[in-house]
C-alpha positions as CSV (number, residue, x, y, z in Angstrom):
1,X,-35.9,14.6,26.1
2,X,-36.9,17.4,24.0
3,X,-37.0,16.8,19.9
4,X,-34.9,19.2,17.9
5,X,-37.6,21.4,15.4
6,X,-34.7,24.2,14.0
7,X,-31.3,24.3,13.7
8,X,-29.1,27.4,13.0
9,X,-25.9,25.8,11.0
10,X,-22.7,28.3,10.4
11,X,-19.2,26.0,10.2
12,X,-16.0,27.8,9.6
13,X,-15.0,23.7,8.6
14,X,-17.4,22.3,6.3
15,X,-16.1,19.0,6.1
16,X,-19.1,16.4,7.2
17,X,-22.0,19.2,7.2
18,X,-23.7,18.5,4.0
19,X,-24.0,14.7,5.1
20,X,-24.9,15.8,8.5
21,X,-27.4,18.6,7.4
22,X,-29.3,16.5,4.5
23,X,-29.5,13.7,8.0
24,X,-31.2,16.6,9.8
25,X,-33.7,17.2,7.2
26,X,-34.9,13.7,7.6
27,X,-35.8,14.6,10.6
28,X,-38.2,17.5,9.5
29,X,-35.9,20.1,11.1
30,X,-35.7,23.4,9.5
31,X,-32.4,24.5,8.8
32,X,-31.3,28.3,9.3
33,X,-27.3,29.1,7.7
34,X,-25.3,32.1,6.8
35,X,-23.9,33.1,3.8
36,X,-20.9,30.6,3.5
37,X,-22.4,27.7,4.7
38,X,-25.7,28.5,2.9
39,X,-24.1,28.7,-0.5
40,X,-22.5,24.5,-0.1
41,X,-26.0,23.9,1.4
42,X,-27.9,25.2,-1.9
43,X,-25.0,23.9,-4.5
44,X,-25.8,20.0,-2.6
45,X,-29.2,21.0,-3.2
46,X,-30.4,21.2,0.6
47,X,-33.5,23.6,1.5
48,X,-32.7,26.8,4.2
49,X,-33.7,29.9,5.5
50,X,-31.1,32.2,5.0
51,X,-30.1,34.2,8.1
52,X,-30.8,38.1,6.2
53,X,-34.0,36.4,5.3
54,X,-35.0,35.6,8.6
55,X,-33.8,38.2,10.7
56,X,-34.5,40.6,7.9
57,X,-31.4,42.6,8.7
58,X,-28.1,42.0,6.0
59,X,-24.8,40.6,6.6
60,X,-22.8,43.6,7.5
61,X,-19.0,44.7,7.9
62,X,-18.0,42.0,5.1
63,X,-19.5,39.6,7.6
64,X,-18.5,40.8,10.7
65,X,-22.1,40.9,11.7
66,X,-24.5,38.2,11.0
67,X,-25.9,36.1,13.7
68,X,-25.5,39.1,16.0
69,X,-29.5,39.9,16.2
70,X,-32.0,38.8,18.8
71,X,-34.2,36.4,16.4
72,X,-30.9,34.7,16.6
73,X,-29.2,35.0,20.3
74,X,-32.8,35.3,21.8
75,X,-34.3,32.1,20.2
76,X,-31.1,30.3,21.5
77,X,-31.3,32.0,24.8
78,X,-34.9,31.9,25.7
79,X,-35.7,29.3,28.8
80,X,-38.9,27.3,27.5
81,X,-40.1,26.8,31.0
82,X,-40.3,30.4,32.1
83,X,-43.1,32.1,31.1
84,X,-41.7,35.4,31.2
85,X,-38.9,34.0,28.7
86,X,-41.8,32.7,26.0
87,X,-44.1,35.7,26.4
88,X,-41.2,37.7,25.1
89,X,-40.6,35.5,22.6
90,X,-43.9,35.1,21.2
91,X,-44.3,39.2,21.4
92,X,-41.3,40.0,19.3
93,X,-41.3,37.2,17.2
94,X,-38.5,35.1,18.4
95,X,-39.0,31.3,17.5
96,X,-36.9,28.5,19.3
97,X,-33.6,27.6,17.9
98,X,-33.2,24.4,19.3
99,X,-30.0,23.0,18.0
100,X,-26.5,25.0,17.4
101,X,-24.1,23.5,14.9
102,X,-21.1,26.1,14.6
103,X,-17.3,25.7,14.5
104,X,-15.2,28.8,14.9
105,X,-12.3,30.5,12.7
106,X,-9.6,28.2,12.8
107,X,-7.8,31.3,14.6
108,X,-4.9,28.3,15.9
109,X,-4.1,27.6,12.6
110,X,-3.9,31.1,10.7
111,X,-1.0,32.8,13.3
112,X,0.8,29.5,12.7
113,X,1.4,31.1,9.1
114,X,4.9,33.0,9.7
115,X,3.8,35.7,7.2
116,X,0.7,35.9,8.7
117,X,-0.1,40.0,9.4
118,X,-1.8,41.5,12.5
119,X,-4.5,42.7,10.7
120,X,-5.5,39.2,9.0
121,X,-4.9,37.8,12.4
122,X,-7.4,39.8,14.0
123,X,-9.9,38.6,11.3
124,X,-9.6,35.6,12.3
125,X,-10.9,36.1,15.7
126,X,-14.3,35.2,15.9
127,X,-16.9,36.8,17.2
128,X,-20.4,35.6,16.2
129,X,-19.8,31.8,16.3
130,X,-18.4,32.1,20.3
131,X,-21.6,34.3,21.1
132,X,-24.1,31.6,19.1
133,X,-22.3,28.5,21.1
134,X,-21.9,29.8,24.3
135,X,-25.4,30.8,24.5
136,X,-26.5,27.5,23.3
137,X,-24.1,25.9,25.9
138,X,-25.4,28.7,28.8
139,X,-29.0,27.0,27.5
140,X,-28.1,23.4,27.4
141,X,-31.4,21.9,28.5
142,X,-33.4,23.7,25.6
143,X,-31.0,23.8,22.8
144,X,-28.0,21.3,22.1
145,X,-25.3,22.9,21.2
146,X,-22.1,21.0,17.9
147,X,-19.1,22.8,17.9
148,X,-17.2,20.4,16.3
149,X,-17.4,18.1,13.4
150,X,-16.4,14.7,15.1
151,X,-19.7,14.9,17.1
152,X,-22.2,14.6,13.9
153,X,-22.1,10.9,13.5
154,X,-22.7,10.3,17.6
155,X,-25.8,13.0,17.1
156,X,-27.8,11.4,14.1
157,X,-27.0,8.4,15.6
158,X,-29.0,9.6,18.6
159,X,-31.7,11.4,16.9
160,X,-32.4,8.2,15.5
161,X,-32.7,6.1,18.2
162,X,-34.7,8.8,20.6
163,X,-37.1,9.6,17.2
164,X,-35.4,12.8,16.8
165,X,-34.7,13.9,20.4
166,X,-31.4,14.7,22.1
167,X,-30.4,13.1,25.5
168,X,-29.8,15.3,28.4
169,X,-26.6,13.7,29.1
170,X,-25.2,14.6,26.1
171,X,-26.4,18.4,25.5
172,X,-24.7,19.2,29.2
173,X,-21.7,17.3,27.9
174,X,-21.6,18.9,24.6
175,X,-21.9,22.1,26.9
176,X,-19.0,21.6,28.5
177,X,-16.8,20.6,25.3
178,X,-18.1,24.6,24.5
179,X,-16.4,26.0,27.5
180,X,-13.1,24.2,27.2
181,X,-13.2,25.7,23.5
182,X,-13.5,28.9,24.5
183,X,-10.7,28.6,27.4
184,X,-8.1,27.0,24.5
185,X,-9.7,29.8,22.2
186,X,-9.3,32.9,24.2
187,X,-6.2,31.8,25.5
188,X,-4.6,31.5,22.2
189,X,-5.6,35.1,21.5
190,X,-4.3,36.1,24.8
191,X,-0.8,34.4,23.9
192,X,-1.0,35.5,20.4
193,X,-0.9,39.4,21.4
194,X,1.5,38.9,24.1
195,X,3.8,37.3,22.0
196,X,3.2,39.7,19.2
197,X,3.8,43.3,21.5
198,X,6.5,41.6,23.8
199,X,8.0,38.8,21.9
200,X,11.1,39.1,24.6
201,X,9.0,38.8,27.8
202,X,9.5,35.6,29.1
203,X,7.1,35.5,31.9
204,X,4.2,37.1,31.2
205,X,2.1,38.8,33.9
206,X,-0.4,35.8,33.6
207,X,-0.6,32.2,32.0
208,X,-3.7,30.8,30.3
209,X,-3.4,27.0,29.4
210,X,-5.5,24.3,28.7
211,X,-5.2,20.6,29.2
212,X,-7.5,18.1,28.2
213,X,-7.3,14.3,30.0
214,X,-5.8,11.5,28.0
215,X,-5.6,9.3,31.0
216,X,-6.7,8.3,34.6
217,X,-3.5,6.4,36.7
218,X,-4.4,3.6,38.5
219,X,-3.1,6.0,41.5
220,X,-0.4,9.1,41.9
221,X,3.1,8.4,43.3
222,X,1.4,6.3,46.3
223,X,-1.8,4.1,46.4
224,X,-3.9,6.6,48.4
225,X,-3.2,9.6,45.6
226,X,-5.4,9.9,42.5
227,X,-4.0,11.2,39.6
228,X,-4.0,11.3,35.5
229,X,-2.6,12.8,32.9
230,X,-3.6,15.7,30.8
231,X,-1.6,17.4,27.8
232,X,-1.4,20.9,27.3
233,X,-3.9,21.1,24.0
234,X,-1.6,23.4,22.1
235,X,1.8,21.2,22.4
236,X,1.9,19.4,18.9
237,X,4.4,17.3,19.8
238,X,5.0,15.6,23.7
239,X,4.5,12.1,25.5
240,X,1.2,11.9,23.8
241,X,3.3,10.9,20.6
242,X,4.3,7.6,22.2
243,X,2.7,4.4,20.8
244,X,2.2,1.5,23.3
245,X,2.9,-1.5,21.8
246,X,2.8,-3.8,24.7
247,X,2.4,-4.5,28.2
248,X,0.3,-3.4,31.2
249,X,-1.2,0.8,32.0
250,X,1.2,3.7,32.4
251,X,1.1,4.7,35.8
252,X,2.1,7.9,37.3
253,X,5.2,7.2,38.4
254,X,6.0,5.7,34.8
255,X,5.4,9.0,33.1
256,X,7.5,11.0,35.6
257,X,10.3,8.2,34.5
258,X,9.5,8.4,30.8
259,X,9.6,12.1,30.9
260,X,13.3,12.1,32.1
261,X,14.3,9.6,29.9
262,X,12.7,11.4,26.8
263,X,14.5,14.6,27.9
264,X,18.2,12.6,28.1
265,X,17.6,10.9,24.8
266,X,16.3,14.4,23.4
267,X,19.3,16.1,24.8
268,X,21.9,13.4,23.5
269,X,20.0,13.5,19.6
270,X,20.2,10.7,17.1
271,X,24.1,10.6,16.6
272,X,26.1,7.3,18.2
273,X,24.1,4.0,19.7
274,X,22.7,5.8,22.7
275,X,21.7,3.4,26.1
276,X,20.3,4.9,28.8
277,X,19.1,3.1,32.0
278,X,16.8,5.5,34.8
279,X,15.3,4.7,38.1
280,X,13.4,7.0,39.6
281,X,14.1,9.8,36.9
282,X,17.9,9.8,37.3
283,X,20.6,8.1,35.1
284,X,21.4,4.8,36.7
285,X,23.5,3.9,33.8
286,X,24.4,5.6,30.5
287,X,27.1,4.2,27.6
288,X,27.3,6.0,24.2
289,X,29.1,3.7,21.6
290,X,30.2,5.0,18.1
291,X,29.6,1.3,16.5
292,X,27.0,-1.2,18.0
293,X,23.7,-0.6,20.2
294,X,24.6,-3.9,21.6
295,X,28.1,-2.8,23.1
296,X,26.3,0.3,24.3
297,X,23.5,-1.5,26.2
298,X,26.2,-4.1,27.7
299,X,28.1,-0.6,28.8
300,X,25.6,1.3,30.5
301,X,23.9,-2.4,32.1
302,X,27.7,-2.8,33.7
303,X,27.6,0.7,35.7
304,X,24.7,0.0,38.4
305,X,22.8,-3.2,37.3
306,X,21.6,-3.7,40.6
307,X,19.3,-0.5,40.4
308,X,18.7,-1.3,36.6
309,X,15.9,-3.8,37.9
310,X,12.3,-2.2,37.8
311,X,14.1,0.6,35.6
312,X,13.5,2.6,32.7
313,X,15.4,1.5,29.4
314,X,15.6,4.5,26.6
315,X,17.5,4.3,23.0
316,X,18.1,6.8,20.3
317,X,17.9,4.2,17.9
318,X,15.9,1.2,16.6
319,X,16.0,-1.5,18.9
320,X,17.7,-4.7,17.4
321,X,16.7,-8.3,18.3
322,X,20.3,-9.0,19.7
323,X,19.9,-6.1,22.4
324,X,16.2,-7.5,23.2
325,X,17.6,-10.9,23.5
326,X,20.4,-9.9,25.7
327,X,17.9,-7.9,28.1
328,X,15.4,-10.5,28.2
329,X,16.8,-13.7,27.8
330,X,20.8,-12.8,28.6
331,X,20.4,-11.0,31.6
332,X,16.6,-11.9,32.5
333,X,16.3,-8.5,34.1
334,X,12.6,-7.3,34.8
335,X,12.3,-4.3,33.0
336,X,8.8,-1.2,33.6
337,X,9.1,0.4,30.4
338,X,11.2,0.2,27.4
339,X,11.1,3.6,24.6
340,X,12.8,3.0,21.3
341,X,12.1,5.2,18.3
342,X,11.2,2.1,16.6
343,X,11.7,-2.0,17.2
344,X,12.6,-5.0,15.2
345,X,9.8,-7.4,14.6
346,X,11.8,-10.2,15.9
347,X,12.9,-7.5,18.8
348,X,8.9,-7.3,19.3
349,X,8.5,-10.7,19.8
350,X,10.9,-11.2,22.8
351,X,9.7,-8.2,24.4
352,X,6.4,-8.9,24.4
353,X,7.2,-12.2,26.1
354,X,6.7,-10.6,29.4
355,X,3.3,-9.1,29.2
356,X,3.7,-6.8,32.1
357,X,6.7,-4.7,30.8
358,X,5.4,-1.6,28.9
359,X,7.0,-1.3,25.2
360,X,6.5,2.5,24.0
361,X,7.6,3.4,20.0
362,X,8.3,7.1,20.1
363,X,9.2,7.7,15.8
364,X,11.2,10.5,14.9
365,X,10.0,12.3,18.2
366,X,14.0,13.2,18.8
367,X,13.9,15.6,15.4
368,X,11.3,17.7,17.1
369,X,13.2,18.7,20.1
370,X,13.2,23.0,19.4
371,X,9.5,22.5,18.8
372,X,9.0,20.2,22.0
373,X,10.9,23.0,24.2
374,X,8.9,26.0,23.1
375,X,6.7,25.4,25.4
376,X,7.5,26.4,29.5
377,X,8.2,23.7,32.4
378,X,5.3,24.2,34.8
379,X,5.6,22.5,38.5
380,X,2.9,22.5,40.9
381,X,3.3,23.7,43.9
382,X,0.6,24.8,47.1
383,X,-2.1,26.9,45.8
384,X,-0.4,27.8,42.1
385,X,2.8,26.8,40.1
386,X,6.5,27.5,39.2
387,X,7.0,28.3,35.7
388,X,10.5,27.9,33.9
389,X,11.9,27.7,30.5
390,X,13.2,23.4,29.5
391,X,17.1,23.2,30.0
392,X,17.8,22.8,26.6
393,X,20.6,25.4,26.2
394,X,23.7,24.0,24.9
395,X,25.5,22.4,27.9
396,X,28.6,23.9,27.8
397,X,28.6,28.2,27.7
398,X,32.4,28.2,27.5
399,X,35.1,25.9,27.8
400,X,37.0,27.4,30.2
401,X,40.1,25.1,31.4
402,X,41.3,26.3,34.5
403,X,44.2,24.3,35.5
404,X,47.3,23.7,34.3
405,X,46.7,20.7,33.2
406,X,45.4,20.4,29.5
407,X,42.3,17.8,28.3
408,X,42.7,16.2,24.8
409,X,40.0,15.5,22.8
410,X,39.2,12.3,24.1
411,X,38.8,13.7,27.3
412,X,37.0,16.6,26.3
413,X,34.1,14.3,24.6
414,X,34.3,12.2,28.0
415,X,33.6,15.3,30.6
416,X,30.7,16.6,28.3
417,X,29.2,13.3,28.4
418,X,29.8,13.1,32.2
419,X,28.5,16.6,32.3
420,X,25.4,15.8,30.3
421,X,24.8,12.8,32.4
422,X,25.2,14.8,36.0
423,X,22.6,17.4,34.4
424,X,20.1,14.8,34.4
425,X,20.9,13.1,37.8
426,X,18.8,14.4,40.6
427,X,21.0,17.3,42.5
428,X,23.4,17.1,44.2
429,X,25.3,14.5,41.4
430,X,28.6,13.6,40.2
431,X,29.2,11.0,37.2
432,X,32.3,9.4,36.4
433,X,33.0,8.1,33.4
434,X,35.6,5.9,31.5
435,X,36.1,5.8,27.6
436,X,36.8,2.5,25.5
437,X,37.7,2.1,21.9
438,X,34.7,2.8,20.4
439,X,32.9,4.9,23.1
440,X,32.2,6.1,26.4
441,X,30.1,4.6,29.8
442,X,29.5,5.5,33.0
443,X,30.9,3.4,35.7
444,X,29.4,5.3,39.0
445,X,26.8,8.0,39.4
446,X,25.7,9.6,42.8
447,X,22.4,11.4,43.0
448,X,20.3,13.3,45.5
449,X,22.9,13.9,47.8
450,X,23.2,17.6,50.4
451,X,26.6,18.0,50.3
452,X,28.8,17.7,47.1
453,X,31.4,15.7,48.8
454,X,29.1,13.2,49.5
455,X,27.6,12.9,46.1
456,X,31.6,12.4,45.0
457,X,31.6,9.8,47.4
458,X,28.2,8.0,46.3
459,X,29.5,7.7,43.0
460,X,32.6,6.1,44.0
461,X,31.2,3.9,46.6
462,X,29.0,2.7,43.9
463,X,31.7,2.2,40.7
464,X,33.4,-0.1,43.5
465,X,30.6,-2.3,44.2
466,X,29.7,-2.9,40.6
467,X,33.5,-3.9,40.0
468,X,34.6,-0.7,38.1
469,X,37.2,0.4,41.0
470,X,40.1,-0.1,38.4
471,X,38.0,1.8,35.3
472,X,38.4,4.8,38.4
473,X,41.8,5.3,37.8
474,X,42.1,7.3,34.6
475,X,38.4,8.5,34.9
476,X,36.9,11.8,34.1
477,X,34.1,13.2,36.4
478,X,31.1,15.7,36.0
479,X,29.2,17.6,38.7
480,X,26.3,19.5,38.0
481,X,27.5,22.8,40.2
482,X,30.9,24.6,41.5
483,X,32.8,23.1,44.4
484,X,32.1,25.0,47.3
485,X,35.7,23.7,48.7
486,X,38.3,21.7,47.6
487,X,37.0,18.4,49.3
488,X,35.0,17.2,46.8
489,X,38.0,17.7,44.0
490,X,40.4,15.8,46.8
491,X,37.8,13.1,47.2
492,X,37.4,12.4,43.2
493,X,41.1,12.4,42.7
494,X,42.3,10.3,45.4
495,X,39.9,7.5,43.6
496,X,41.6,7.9,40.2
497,X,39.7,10.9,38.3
498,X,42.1,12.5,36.3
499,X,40.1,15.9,34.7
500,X,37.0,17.0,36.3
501,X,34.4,19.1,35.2
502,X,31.9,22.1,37.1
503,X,30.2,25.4,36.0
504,X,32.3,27.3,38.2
505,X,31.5,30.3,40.1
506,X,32.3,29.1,43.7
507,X,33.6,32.2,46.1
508,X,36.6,29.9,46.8
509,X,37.1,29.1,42.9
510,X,40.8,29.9,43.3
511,X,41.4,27.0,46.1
512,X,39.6,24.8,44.2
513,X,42.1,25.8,41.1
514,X,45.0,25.8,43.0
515,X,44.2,22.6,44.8
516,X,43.9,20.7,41.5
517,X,47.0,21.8,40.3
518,X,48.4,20.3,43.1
519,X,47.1,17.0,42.3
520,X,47.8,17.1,38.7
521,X,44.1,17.3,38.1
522,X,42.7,19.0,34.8
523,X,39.9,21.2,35.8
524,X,37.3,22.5,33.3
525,X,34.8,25.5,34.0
526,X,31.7,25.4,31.8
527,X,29.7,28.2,33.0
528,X,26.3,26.8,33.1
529,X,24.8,25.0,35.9
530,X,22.6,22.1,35.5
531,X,20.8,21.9,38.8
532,X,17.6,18.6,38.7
533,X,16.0,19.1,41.7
C-alpha cells in the first residue's frame, strides 16, 4: 500500500469536502484546488496550493480550462515504477498527485430544468473533471481516485487505520465506480442531443444505458441459471421503490410476477377497490368493486382460486386487516408476494405470521405512472435486445360497435375491464366477466393458448370448474386480438356471453359481424391490440 503525499481537490458538490479536506491535512497531505473549491477551502480556513499557482498558467475561458496542463494530467498519469515515466517527471517538473477527489457538473440535473437552453446545457458538460478522474482511474495503483462524496467517510476511515495509505482493493474498486460514471455520464449527453435534434425519433440509431446491481437471485427462472437484478440508473421511479416489509428474498421469478402486477395496478389507477391475483405474470383473477376492498378480494379469489395458491396478490389501495384476515386466516391460502401501496398495522401483523410470504409497500408509486413509462421496454434476446415503447396508451382507440346490437353503460364499463384484463393475460387470452351491484369480477380467463378458439374455450372450461357456469350466461368477454373466424364468437356465445369485445381488423371482419348478429351478440371494435407475449 502506497501512503497518499498530494491531493488535487475540485468538487462540482461541495457538500462533505471541508470535513473531508481538513481529515486529509491531518495526514500531512498537501492539498492542490481550483478556483471554486479553493475559495470554501480558504473561507473554512484550510491551507492549498492553488492550481494557477502551481501550474503557473491561469484559469482560462471563464473556466473552461484549468486542470487541463501536464503538471496536472502528467503527475496523475505518471507510472511510479517505470523509470522512463519518473525521469520525465523529474525533468519537467511534474510531482506525483497521488489522490484525485473530483465530482463532475451535475449535467443530469441541469437538462431536467424544462427552461433549461442548449447553450447552458452544453456548459454543463464537463470536461476537466472526466479527464482528471479517468486518468486517476487509468492509474489506479499509484493514485486513488473519489468521485463521489459518499466515499469520504469509508477513505479517512482507511487512511487511519493503514497510517495514511490506501488499500489496493479499494483504489481498483473506486476505479471502476469512475468508468460506470462516465458510461451513465456520456450517455446522458448522448440522449440529451438526440432528444434535443429529433425529439420524434423513437428508435434511435443506438441505445446507451446503464444499470447498476441492486440484487443477486438466489437463481434465474430455474436452479441451474444465475441471475440478478439491476435498474436502469436514470429511471427515478421503478421496482426499486418497493419497501419489503416482510418475508423471505425476491427471486427472479418473483420480480418477473411483480412487474406484471405493478403494470395492471398502474394501468387500472387509484379509482375503485382494485384486487388482482397473478400466477406466472397473467391475471388469474381480477374483481374491481366501487365500495369495499373486501368484496373485491372475495370477487377476484372466486374466479380461479385453485391457481391463486403460490400467486401474486396486488391492490390499489391500503390493505385493511379484514382482507388480511380473510387471506390468511379465512381462506389459509399460501401466498409468494403481497404489494399494497400501504398496510394496516393490525393488517401487518397477520401477514407477517407467515414469515416466508414476501410483503412489499409500494406508496404513491401508482401517481407516477407517465413518469415510469418514459422510459422503453427492453427484452433480451441472442446476442442483443428488442426495444419497445410500455403499453400504456389508452385501451380503447375508438369505440366502434359493430353489431346491431347496442351495449349500455353497464356493459360498456364491463368489456373495458374485460378488455384491460385480456391485455395483461399472456396471448392468446379471452376474459369473461360478470358485473354485480357494486362492481365487476372475472369468472374465467384463458391464457397462452395458439388458436383463439381455444383460448375461448380455456376460459370457459375454467369459469365451469370454479362454479361460475351460471355467472356465463349474461357475461361480457374480451380478447386481446380480432377473430380470425367466427368460431371463436360461436364458442363464447353458445356459453352465455352476450357482448364481446376485439380490436378488429381481421380479413374476415364482416363474417365475424354478420355471424354475431345472428346470435344476437353485441360486438365492439376497439382498434388497438393488446398482444403479451
Amino acid at each position: 500500500m502506497k501512503k497518499i503525499e498530494r491531493a488535487i481537490v475540485s468538487v462540482f458538490d461541495k457538500g462533505g469536502v471541508i470535513e473531508f479536506v481538513r481529515s486529509l491535512s491531518e495526514f500531512g497531505i498537501e492539498i492542490l484546488s481550483t478556483g471554486g473549491t479553493g475559495r470554501i477551502l480558504k473561507e473554512n480556513g484550510i491551507d492549498f496550493v492553488k492550481i494557477s499557482d502551481y501550474t503557473g498558467s491561469p484559469e482560462i475561458f471563464d473556466g473552461r480550462v484549468k486542470t487541463l496542463h501536464p503538471k496536472i494530467e502528467g503527475g496523475i498519469l505518471f507510472r511510479r515504477d517505470i523509470k522512463k515515466d519518473s525521469d520525465d517527471a523529474e525533468k519537467y517538473d511534474i510531482p506525483p498527485i497521488d489522490m484525485v477527489v473530483c465530482n463532475l457538473y451535475q449535467f443530469k440535473e441541469a437538462i431536467s430544468r424544462p427552461d433549461i437552453t442548449l447553450s447552458e446545457a452544453l456548459e454543463m458538460i464537463d470536461i476537466g473533471g472526466p479527464t482528471m478522474i479517468r486518468a486517476a482511474a487509468k492509474n489506479f495503483p499509484d493514485v486513488i481516485v473519489i468521485p463521489d462524496s459518499k466515499y469520504y467517510k469509508d477513505i479517512i476511515k482507511e487512511l487511519k487505520v493503514n497510517n495514511g495509505a490506501i488499500s489496493d482493493k479499494t483504489r481498483a474498486n473506486l476505479a471502476q465506480q469512475v468508468f460506470t460514471i462516465m458510461a451513465d455520464y456520456n450517455a446522458s449527453i448522448v440522449n440529451y442531443l438526440k432528444n434535443y435534434y429529433y425529439p420524434d425519433e423513437k428508435m434511435g440509431s443506438q441505445l446507451v444505458k446503464v444499470y447498476e446491481k441492486l440484487q443477486d437471485c438466489r437463481y434465474g427462472e430455474n436452479w441451474d441459471q444465475s441471475a440478478a437484478y439491476y435498474r436502469d440508473v436514470n429511471a427515478k421511479y421503478g421496482l426499486h421503490d418497493l419497501k419489503k416489509l416482510g418475508g423471505k428474498e425476491i427471486s427472479f421469478n418473483n420480480y418477473l410476477d411483480i412487474d406484471s402486477c405493478m403494470q395492471i395496478l398502474l394501468d387500472f389507477g387509484t379509482e375503485n377497490q382494485v384486487t388482482a391475483i397473478l400466477k406466472h405474470t397473467s391475471p388469474n383473477g381480477m374483481a374491481i368493486d366501487r365500495k369495499t376492498q373486501l368484496k373485491s378480494v372475495e370477487m377476484a379469489f372466486s374466479c380461479d382460486p385453485l391457481s391463486a395458491f403460490g400467486g401474486i396478490w396486488g391492490f390499489n389501495q391500503n390493505l385493511t386487516k379484514e382482507v388480511a384476515d380473510y387471506i390468511i386466516n379465512k381462506q389459509k391460502i399460501f401466498v409468494e408476494v403481497i404489494m399494497a401501496p400501504s398496510f394496516d398495522s393490525e393488517a401487518l401483523e397477520i401477514l407477517k405470521t407467515k414469515p416466508n410470504m414476501v410483503i412489499l409497500e409500494f406508496g404513491n408509486l401508482l401517481d407516477y405512472r407517465e413518469e415510469i413509462y418514459n422510459f422503453p421496454e427492453i427484452r433480451g434476446i441472442l446476442g442483443g435486445v428488442l426495444v419497445q415503447e410500455y403499453d400504456h396508451k389508452p385501451i380503447i382507440k375508438e369505440w366502434n360497435i359493430v353489431s346491431n346490437k347496442n351495449v349500455n353503460d353497464i356493459e360498456k364499463n364491463a368489456l373495458i375491464f374485460a378488455y384491460k384484463v385480456s391485455k395483461w393475460t399472456k396471448s392468446n387470452s379471452a376474459c369473461f366477466v360478470q358485473t354485480y351491484d357494486t362492481g365487476m369480477y372475472t369468472i374465467g380467463i384463458g391464457a397462452g393458448q395458439q388458436s383463439r378458439v381455444h383460448v375461448v374455450k380455456l376460459a370457459i372450461q375454467k369459469a365451469i370448474e370454479f362454479g361460475h357456469e351460471n355467472a356465463l350466461i349474461g357475461s361480457v368477454m374480451g380478447t386481446d386480438s380480432f377473430f380470425p373466424f367466427p368460431d371463436g364468437l360461436e364458442v363464447a356465445v353458445q356459453a352465455g356471453a352476450k357482448a364481446i369485445i376485439n380490436p378488429g381488423g381481421s380479413i374476415r371482419d364482416s363474417a365475424v359481424i354478420e355471424r354475431a348478429n345472428e346470435l344476437d351478440c353485441a360486438l365492439v371494435f376497439c382498434g388497438k391490440r393488446v398482444f403479451r407475449h
